[in-house]
C-alpha positions in Angstrom: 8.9 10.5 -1.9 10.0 12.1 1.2 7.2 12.6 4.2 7.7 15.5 6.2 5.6 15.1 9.3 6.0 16.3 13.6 7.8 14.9 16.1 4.7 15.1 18.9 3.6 11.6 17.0 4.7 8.5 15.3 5.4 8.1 11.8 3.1 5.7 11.1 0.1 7.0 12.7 1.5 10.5 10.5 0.9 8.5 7.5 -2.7 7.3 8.1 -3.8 10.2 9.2 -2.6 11.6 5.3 -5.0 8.6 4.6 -1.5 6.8 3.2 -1.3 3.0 4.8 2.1 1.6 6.4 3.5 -1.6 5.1 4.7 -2.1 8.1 3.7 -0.9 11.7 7.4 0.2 12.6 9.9 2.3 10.5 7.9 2.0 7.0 9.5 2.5 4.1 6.8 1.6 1.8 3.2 2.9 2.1 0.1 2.4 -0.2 -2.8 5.6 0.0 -5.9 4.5 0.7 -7.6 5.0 -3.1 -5.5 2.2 -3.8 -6.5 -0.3 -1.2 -10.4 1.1 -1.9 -10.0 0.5 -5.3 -8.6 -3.2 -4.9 -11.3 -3.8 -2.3 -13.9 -2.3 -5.1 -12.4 -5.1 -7.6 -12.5 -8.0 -5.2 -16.0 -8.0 -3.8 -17.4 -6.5 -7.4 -15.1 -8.4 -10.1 -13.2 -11.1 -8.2 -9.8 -9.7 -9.1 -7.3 -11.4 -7.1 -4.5 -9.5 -5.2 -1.9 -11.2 -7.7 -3.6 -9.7 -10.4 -4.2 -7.0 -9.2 -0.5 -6.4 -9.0 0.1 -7.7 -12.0 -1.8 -4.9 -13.8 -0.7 -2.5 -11.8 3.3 -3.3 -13.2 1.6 -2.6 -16.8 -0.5 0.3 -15.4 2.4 2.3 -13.6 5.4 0.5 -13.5 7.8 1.0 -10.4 10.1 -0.9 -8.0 10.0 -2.1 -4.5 13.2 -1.9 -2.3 15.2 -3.1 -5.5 13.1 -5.2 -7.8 11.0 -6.8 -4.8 7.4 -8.0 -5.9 4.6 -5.8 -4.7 2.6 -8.6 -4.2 3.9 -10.4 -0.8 3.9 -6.6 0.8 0.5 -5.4 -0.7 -1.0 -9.2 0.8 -0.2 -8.5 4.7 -1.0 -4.8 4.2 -4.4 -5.2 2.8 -5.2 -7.4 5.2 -4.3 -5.2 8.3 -6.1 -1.8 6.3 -9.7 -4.1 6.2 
């Protein structure tokens, strides 16, 4: 998905204010919007759903690939914890 923001500001500071959350604070080539990290933090606190399955279901829910086959899961871990 290509992100078309101005130069007067950084990319990653682009993408949160899109409400979209960097993996990564420099050069991010992965992102995850904010429903998503809402919604996890909904299933935590309310259903204790673990991150790992919570990325479990979302292979079966909307399958997709990170940076060629990666797991989700070690990415999704760091970035949830710098969104809360």
């Amino acid at each position: 998905m290509e992100f078309v923001y101005c130069n007067c500001e950084s990319f990653p500071l682009a993408l949160v204010r899109a409400r979209i959350w960097p993996a990564t604070p420099k050069y991010p080539k992965l992102a995850f919007s904010f429903d998503l990290l809402n919604l996890f933090e909904s299933l935590m606190l309310e259903c204790q759903v673990s991150l790992k399955d919570f990325c479990q279901a979302l292979k079966y829910y909307c399958p997709f690939t990170v940076s060629g086959q990666r797991e989700i899961y070690p990415v999704l871990i760091n970035s949830f914890e710098e969104y809360r």
